[in-house]
SELUM-543170 format. One line per 2 residues: number of its first residue (from 1); for each residue x, y, z of N, C-alpha, C, CB. Coordinates in steps of 0.2 Angstrom, whole numbers, plus 5000, padded with zeros to 4 digits. Last residue first. Glycine has a CB too. Layout:
REM SELUM-543170
NUM	X/Y/Z/X/Y/Z/X/Y/Z/X/Y/Z ~ ...
//
This chain:
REM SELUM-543170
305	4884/5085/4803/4888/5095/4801/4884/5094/4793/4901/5098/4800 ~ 4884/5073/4808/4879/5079/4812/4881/5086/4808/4880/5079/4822
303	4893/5065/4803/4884/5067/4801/4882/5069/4805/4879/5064/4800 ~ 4904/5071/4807/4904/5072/4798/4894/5070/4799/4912/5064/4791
301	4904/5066/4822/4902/5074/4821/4900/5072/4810/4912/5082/4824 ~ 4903/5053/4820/4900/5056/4822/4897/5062/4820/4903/5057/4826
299	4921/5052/4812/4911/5050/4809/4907/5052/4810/4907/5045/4810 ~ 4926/5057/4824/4924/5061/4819/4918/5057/4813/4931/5062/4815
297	4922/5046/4835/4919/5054/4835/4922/5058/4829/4922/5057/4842 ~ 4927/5036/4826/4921/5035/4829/4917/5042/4829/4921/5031/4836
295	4940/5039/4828/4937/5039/4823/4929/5037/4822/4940/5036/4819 ~ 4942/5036/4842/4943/5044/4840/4940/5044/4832/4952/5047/4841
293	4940/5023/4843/4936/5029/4846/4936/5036/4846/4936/5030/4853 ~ 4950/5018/4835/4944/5017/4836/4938/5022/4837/4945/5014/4839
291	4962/5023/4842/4960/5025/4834/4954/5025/4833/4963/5021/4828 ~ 4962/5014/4854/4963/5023/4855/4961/5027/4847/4974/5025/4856
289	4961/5002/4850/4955/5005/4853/4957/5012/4853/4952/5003/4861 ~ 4973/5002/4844/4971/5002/4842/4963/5003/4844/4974/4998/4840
287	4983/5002/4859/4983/5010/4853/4977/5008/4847/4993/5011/4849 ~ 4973/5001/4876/4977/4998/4868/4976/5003/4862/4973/4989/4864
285	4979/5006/4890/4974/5007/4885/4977/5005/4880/4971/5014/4885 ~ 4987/4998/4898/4982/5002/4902/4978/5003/4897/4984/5007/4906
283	4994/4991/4891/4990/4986/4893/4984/4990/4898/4995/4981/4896 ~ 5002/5001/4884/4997/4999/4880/4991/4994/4882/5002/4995/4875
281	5009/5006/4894/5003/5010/4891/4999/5005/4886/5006/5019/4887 ~ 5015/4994/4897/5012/4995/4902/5007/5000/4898/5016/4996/4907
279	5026/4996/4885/5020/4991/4885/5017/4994/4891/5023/4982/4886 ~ 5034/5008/4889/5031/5005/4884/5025/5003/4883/5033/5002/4882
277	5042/5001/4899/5039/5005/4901/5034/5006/4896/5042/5009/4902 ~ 5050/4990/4890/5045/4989/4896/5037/4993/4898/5048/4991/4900
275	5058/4999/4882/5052/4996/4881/5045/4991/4885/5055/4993/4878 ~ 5058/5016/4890/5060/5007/4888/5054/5004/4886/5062/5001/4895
273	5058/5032/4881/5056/5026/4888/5059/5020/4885/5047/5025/4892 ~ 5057/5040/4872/5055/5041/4878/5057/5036/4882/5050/5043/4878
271	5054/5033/4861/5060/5039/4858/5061/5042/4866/5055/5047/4852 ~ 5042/5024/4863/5050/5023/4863/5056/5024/4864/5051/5022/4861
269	5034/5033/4859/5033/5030/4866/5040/5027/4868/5028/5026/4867 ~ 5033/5033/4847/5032/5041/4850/5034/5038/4857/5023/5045/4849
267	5030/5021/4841/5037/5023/4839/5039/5030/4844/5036/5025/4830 ~ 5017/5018/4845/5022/5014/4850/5031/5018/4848/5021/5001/4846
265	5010/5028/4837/5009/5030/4842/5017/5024/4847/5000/5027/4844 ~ 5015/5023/4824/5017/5029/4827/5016/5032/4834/5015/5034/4823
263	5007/5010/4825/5014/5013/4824/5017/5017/4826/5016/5013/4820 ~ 4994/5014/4826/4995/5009/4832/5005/5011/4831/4989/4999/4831
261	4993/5023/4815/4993/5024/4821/4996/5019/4827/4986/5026/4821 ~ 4994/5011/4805/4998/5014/4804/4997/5019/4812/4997/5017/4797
259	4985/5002/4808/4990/5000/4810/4994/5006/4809/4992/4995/4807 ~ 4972/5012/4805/4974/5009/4812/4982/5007/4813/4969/5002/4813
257	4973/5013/4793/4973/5018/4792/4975/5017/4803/4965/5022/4788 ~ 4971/4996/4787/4979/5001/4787/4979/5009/4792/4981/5005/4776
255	4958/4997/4792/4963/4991/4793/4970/4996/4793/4963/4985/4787 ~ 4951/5007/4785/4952/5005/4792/4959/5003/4796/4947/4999/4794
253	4961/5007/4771/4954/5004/4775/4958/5007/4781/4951/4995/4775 ~ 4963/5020/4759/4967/5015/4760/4958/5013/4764/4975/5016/4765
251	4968/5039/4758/4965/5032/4756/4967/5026/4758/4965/5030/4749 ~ 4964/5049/4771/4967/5048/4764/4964/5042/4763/4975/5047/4764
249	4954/5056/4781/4955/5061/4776/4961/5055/4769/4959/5070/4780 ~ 4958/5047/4791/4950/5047/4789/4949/5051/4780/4945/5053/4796
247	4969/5054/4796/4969/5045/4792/4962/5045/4789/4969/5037/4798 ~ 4964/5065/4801/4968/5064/4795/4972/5059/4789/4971/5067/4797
245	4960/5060/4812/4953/5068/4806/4958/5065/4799/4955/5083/4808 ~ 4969/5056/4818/4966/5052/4816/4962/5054/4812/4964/5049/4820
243	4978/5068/4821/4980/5062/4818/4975/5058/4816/4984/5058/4822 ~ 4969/5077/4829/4970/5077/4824/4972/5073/4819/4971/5080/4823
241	4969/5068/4841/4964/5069/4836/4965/5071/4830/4960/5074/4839 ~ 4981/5071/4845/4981/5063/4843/4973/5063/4836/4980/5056/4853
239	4982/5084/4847/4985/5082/4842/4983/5074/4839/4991/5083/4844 ~ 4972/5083/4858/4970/5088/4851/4975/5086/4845/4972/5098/4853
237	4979/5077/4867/4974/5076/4865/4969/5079/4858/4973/5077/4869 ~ 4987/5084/4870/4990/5077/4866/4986/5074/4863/4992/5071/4870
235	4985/5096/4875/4989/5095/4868/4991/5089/4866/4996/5098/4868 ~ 4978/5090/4888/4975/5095/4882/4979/5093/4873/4977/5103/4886
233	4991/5085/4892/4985/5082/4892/4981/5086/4887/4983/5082/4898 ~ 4999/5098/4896/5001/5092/4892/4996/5086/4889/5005/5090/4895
231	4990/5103/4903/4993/5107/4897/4994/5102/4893/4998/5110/4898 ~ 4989/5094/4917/4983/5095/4910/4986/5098/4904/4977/5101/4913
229	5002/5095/4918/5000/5090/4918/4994/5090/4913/5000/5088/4924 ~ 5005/5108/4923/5008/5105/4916/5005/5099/4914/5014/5104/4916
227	4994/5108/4933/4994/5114/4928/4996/5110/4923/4998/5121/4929 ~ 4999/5098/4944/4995/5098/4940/4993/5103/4933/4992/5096/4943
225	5016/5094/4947/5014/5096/4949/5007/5097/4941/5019/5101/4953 ~ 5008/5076/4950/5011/5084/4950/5015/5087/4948/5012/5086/4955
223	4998/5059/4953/5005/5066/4947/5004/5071/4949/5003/5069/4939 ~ 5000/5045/4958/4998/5051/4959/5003/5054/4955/4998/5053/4967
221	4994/5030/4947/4996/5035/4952/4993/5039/4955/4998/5038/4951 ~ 4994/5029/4930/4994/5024/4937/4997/5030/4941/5000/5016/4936
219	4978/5023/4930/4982/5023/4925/4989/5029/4926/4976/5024/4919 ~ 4968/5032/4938/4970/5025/4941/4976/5020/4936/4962/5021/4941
217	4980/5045/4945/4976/5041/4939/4976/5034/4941/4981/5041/4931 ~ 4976/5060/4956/4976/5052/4956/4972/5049/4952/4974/5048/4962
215	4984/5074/4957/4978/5070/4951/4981/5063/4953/4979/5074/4938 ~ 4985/5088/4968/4989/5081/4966/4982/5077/4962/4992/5075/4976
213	4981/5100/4974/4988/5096/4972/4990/5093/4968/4990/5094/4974 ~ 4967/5107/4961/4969/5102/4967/4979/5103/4966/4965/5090/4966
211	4957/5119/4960/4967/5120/4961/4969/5113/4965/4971/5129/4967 ~ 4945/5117/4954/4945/5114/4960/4951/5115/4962/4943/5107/4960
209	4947/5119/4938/4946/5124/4943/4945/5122/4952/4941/5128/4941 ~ 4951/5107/4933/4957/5113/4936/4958/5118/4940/4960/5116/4933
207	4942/5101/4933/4946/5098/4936/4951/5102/4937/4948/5093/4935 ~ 4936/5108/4923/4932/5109/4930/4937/5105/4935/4924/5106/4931
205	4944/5107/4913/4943/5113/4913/4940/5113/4922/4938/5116/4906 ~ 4942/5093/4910/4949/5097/4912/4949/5102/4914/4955/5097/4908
203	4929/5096/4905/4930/5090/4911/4936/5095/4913/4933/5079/4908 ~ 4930/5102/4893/4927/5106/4899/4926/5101/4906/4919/5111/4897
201	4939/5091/4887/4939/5098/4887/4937/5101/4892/4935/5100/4882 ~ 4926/5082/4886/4935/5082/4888/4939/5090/4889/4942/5077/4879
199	4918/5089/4875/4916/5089/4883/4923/5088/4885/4911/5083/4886 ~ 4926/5089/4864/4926/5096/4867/4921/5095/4874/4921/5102/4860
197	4928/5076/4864/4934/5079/4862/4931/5084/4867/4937/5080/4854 ~ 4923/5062/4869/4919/5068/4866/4926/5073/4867/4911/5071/4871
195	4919/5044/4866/4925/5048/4866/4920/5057/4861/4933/5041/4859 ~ 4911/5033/4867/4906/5038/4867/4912/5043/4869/4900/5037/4873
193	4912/5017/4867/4910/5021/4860/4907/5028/4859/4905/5017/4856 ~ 4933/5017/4859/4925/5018/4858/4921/5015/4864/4922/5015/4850
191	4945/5026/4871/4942/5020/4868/4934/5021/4865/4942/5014/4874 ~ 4956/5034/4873/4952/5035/4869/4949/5029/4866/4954/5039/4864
189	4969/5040/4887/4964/5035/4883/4957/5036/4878/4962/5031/4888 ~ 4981/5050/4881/4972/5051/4883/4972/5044/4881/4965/5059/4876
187	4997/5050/4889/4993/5050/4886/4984/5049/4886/4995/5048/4884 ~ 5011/5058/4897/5002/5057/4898/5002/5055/4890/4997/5065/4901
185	5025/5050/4901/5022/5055/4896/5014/5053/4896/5025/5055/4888 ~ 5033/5043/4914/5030/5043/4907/5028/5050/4906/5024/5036/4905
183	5035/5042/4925/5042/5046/4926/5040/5045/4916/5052/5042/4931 ~ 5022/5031/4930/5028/5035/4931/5035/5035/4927/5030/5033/4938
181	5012/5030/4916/5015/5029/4918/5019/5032/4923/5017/5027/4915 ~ 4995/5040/4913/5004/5042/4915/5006/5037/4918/5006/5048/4920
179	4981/5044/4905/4986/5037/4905/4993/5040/4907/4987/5031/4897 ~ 4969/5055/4910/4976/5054/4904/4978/5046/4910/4984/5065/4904
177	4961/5064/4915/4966/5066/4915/4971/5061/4911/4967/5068/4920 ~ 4949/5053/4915/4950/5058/4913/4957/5063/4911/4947/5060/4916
175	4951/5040/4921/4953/5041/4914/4953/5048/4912/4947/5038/4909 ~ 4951/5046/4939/4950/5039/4933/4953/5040/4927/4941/5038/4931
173	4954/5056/4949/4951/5059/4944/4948/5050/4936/4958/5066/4942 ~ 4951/5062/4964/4952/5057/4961/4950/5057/4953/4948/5052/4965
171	4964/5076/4969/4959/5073/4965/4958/5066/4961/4959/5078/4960 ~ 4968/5083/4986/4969/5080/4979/4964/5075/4976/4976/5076/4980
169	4968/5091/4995/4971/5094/4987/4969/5089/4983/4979/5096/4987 ~ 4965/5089/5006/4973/5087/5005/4973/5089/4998/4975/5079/5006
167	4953/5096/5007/4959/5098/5013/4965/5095/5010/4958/5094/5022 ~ 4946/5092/4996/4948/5097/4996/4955/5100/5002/4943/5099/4996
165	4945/5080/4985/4949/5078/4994/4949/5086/4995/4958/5073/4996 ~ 4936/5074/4974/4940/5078/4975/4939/5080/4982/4940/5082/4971
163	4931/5063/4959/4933/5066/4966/4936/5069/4968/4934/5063/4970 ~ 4921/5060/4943/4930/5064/4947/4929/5065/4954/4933/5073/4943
161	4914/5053/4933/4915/5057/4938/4921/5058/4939/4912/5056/4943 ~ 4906/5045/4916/4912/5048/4921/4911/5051/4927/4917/5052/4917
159	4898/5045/4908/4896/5042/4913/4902/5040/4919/4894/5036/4910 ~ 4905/5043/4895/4899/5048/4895/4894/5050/4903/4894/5044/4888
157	4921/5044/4896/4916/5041/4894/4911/5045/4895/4914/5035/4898 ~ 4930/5056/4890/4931/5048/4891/4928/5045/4890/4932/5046/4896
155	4920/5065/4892/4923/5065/4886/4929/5059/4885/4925/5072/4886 ~ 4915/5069/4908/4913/5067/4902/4917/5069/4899/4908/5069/4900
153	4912/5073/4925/4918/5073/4920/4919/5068/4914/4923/5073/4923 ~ 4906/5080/4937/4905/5076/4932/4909/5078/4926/4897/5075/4931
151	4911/5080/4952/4910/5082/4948/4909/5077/4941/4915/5086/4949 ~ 4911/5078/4972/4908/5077/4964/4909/5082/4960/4901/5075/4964
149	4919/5081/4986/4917/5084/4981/4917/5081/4973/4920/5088/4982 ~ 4920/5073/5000/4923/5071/4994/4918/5076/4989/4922/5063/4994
147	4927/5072/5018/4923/5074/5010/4925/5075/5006/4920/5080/5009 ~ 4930/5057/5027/4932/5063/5023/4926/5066/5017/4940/5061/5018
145	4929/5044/5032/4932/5051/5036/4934/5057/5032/4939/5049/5039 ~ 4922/5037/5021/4931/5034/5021/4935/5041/5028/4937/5035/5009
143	4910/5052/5016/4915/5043/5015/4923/5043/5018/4915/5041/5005 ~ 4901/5061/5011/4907/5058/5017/4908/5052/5018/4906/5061/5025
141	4900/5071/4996/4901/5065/5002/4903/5063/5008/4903/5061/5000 ~ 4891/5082/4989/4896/5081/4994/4895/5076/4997/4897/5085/4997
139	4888/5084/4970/4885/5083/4978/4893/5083/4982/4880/5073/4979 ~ 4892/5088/4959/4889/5092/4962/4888/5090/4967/4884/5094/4959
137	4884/5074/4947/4889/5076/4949/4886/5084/4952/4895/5075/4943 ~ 4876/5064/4950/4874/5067/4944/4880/5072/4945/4864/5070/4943
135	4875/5047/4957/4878/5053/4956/4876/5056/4949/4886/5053/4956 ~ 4866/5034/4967/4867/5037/4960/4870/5045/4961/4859/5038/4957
133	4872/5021/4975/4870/5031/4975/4872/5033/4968/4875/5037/4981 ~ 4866/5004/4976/4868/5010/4971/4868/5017/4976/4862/5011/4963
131	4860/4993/4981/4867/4994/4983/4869/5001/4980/4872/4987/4980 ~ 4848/4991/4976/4848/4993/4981/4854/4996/4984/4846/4990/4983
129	4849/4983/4963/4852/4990/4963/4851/4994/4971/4847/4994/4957 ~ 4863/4970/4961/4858/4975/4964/4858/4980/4964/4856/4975/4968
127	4875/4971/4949/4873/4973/4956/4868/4974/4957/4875/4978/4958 ~ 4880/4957/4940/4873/4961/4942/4876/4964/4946/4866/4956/4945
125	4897/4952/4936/4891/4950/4940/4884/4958/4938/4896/4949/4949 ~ 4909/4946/4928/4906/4951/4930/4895/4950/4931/4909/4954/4925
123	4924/4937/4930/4917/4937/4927/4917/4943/4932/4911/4930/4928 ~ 4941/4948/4921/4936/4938/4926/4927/4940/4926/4938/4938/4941
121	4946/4953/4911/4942/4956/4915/4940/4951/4924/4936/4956/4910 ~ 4958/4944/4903/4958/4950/4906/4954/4954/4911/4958/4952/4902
119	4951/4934/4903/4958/4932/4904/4959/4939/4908/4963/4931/4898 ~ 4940/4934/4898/4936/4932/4905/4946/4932/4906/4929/4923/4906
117	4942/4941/4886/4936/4943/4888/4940/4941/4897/4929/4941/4884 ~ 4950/4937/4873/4953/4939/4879/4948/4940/4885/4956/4945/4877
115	4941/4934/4864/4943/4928/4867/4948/4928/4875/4946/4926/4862 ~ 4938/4950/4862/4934/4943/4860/4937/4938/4865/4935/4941/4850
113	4938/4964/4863/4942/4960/4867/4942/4953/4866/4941/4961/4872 ~ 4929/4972/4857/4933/4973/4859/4938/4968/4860/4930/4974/4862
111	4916/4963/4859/4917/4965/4855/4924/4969/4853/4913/4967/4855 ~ 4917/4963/4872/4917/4957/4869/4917/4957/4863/4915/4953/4870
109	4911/4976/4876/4919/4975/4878/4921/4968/4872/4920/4973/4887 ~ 4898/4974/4875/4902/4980/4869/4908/4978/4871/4901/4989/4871
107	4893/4964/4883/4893/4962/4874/4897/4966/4872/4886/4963/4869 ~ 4895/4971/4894/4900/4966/4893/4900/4962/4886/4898/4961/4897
105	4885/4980/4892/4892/4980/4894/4897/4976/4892/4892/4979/4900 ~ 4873/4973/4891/4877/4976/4886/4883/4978/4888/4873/4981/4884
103	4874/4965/4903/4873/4961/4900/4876/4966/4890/4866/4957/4902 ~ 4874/4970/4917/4878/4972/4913/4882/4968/4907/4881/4975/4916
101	4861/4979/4928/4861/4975/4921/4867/4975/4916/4856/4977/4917 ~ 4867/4987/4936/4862/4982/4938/4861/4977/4933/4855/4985/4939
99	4877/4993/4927/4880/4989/4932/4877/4982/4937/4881/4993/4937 ~ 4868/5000/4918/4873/4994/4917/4880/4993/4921/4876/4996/4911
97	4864/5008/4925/4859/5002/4923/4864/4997/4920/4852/5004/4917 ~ 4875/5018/4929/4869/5016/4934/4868/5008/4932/4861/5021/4933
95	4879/5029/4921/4881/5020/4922/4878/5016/4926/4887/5018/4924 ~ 4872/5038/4921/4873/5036/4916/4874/5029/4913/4875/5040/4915
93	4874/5043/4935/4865/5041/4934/4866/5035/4925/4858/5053/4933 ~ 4889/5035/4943/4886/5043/4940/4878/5037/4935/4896/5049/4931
91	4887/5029/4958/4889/5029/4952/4887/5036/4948/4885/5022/4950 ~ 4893/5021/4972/4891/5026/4970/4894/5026/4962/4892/5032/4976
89	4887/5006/4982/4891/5009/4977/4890/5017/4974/4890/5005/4972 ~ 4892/4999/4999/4889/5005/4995/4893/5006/4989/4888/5011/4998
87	4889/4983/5007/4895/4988/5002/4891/4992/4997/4901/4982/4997 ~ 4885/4972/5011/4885/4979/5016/4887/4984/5010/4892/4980/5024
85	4889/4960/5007/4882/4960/5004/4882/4968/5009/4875/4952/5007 ~ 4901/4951/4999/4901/4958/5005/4894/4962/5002/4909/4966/5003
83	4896/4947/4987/4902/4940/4993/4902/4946/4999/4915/4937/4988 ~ 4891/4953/4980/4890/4948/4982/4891/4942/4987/4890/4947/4979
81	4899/4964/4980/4892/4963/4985/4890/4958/4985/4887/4966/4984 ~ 4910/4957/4971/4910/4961/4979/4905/4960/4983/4909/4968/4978
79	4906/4955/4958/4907/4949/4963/4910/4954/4970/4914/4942/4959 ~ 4901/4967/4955/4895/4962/4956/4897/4956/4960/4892/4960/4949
77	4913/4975/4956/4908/4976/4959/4901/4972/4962/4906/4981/4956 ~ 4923/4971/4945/4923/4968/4951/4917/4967/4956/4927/4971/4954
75	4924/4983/4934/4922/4975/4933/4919/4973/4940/4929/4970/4930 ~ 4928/4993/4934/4922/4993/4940/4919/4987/4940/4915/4998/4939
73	4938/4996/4930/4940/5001/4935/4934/4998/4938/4941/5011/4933 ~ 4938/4988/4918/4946/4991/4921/4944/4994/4928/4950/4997/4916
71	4926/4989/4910/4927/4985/4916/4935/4986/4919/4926/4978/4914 ~ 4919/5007/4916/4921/5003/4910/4927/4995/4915/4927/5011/4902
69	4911/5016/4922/4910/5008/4923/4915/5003/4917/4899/5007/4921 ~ 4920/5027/4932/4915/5025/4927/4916/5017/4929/4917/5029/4918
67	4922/5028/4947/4924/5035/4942/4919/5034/4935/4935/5035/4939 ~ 4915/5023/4960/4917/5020/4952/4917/5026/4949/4910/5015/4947
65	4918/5018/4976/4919/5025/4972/4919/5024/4965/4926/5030/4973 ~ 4911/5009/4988/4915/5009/4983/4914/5016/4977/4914/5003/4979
63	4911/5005/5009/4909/5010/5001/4913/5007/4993/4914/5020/5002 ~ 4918/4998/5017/4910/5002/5016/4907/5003/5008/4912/5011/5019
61	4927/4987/5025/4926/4992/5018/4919/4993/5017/4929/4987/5010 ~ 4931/4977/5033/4933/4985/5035/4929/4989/5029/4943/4987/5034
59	4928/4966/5027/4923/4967/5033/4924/4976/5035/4924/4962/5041 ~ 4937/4962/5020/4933/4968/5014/4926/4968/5022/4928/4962/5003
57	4952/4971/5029/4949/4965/5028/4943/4968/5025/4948/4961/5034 ~ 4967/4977/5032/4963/4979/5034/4959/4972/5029/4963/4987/5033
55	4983/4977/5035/4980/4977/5041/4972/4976/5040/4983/4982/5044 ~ 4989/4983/5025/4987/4987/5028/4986/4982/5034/4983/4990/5024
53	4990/4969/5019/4996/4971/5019/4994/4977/5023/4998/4973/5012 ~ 4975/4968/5017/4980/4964/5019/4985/4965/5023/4981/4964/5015
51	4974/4975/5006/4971/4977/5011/4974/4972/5017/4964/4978/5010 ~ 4982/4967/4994/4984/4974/4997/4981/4976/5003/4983/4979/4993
49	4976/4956/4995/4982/4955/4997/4983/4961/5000/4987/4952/4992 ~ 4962/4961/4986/4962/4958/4994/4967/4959/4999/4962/4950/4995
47	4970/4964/4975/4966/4968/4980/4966/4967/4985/4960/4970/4979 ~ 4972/4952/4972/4977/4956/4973/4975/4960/4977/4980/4959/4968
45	4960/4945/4970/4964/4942/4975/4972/4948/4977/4966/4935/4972 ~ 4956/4952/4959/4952/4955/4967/4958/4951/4970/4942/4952/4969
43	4958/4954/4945/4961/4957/4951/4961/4955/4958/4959/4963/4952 ~ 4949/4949/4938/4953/4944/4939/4957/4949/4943/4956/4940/4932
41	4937/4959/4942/4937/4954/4945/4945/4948/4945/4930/4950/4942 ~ 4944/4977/4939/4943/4970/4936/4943/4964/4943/4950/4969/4930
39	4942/4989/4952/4945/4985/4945/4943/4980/4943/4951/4983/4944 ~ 4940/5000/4961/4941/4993/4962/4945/4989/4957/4936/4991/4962
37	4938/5014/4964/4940/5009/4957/4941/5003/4959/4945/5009/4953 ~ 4943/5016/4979/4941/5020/4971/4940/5014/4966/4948/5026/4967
35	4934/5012/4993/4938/5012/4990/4937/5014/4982/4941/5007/4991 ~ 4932/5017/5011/4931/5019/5002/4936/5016/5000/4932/5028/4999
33	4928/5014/5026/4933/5014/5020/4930/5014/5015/4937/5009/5019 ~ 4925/5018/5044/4923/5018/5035/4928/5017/5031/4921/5024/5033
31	4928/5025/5055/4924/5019/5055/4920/5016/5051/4921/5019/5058 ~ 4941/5031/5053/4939/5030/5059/4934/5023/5058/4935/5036/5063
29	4943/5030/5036/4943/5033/5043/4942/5028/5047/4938/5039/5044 ~ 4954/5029/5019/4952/5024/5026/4949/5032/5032/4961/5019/5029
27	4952/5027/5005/4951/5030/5010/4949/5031/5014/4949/5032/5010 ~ 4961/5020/4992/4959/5018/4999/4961/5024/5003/4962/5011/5001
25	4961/5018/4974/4964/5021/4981/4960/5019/4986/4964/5030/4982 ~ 4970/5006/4964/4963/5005/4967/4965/5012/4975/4962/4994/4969
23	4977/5005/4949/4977/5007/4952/4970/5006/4956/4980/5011/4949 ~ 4987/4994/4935/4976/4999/4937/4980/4999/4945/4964/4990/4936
21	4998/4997/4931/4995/5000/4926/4989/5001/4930/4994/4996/4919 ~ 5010/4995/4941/5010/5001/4937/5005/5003/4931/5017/5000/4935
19	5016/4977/4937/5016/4984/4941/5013/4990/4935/5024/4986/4944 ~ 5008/4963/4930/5012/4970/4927/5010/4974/4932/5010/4972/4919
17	4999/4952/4933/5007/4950/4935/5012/4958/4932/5009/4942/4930 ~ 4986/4956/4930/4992/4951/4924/4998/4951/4925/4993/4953/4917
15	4990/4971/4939/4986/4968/4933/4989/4963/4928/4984/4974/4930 ~ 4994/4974/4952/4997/4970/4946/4993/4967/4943/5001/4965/4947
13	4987/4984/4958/4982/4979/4957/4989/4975/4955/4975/4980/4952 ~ 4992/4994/4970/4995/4992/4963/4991/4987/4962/5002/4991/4961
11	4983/5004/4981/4984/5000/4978/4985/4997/4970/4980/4999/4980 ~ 4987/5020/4992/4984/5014/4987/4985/5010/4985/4982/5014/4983
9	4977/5034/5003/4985/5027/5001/4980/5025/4994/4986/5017/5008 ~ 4974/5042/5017/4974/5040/5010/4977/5035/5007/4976/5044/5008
7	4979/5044/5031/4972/5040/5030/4971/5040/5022/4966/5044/5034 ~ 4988/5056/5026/4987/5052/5030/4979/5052/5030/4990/5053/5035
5	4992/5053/5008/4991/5058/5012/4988/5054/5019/4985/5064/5010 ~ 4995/5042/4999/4995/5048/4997/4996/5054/5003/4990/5048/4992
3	5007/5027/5001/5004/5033/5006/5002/5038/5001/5010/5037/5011 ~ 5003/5011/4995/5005/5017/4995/5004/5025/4999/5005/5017/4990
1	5004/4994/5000/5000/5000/5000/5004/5006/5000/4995/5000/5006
//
């Protein structure tokens, strides 16, 4: 377990045996625990180990925080309450039904992911919905010995939120702010099928006005100092976009117009870091879902103009 602030910390899931890509925070008080994200079900035994390691057991754990539902960060939740029948979820109103029902969920990923599905995720369960707080973002929590300021932060997913610790500054923020290895270079995950450039936008825009310290990615960390961090975020994001307006714009298919991205993206990442290091952005978000959903959202817009 990692210290952010006292009674803060977290957890390196080793996702597939690899440090450094899903992240799970833990907000521990007096007579409550939060945790962010949980992650994927083929996690949970790590998860376990980490609370563990703390000292702490899923009879200590109150709450759960889902930044969104996509399965990296909320897979787990149905085999949780099932097996911890106490455990509150809070969701944004958008992902709600596909947690109580997440039979499209799991079709859209398996489309996605096909044969990789139960290697990478493990199963995924119903939550009742009695287990739910719905978020529309704007409320205040108290959870885990602390308040927790909502916000709703779209252009990732459509069903995104963000937290935020005002005494210690710092913001839970999921996908929104970007995929940072340590001591890497942010990049935007852009998976299909609801990637919104100019909402992303005014997500970063309300995450900056909150002046936190410190942005906790569950993709992987804590980062500061945060001004450059969005800047740099912002610009990667507008450029990677434009990259793709502009495979759309030559000839060729899909097929080529992807590999060629999925190339220049791994060639950009290299010029920078090990190869190691490398791979870990790919296993947080795969550069071929990153083309995907950004050419999804120019399709998009070309029929709505």
């Amino acid at each position: 377990m990692n210290s952010l602030a006292a009674g803060i910390s977290y957890i390196d899931l080793q996702f597939l045996g690899t440090s450094q890509v899903i992240a799970t925070g833990v907000i521990r008080g007096a007579t409550s625990i939060a945790l962010v994200d949980p992650g994927p079900s083929s996690s949970l035994a790590n998860l376990t180990a980490g609370l563990a390691s703390a000292g702490l057991s899923w009879r200590d754990v109150t709450t759960l925080l889902i930044t969104h539902i996509h399965l990296d960060h909320s897979g787990a939740c149905g085999t949780l309450v099932r097996d911890h029948p106490n455990l509150r979820i809070y969701v944004h109103e958008k992902g709600a039904a596909h947690l109580i029902n997440p039979d499209k969920l799991v079709a859209s990923a398996a489309r996605l992911y096909g044969d990789d599905m139960d290697r990478l995720w493990g199963e995924v369960l119903p939550v009742p919905e009695h287990h739910l707080t719905i978020l529309r973002g704007g409320e205040r929590l108290e959870e885990g010995g602390r308040t927790l300021e909502v916000a709703y932060t779209p252009g990732h997913a459509s069903h995104h939120v963000s937290f935020f610790i005002r005494d210690v500054g710092l913001a839970f923020v999921g996908d929104t702010a970007g995929v940072r290895i340590p001591r890497g270079e942010v990049i935007p995950p852009t998976p299909p099928p609801d990637i919104d450039v100019e909402a992303w936008h005014d997500s970063l825009d309300r995450i900056e006005a909150w002046h936190p310290d410190t942005l906790f990615l569950t993709h992987f960390g804590p980062v500061s100092p945060v001004v450059p961090h969005l800047a740099e975020l912002r610009d990667r994001l507008d450029r990677l976009s434009r990259a793709v307006k502009e495979t759309l714009e030559r000839d060729g298919t899909d097929q080529e117009r992807e590999a060629w991205f999925i190339e220049e993206s791994r060639r950009a990442l290299r010029r920078s870091m090990s190869e190691s290091e490398a791979r870990k952005y790919e296993e947080a978000g795969r550069f071929d879902l990153n083309w995907r959903g950004l050419a999804r959202y120019w399709r998009k817009k070309e029929k709505k103009s």
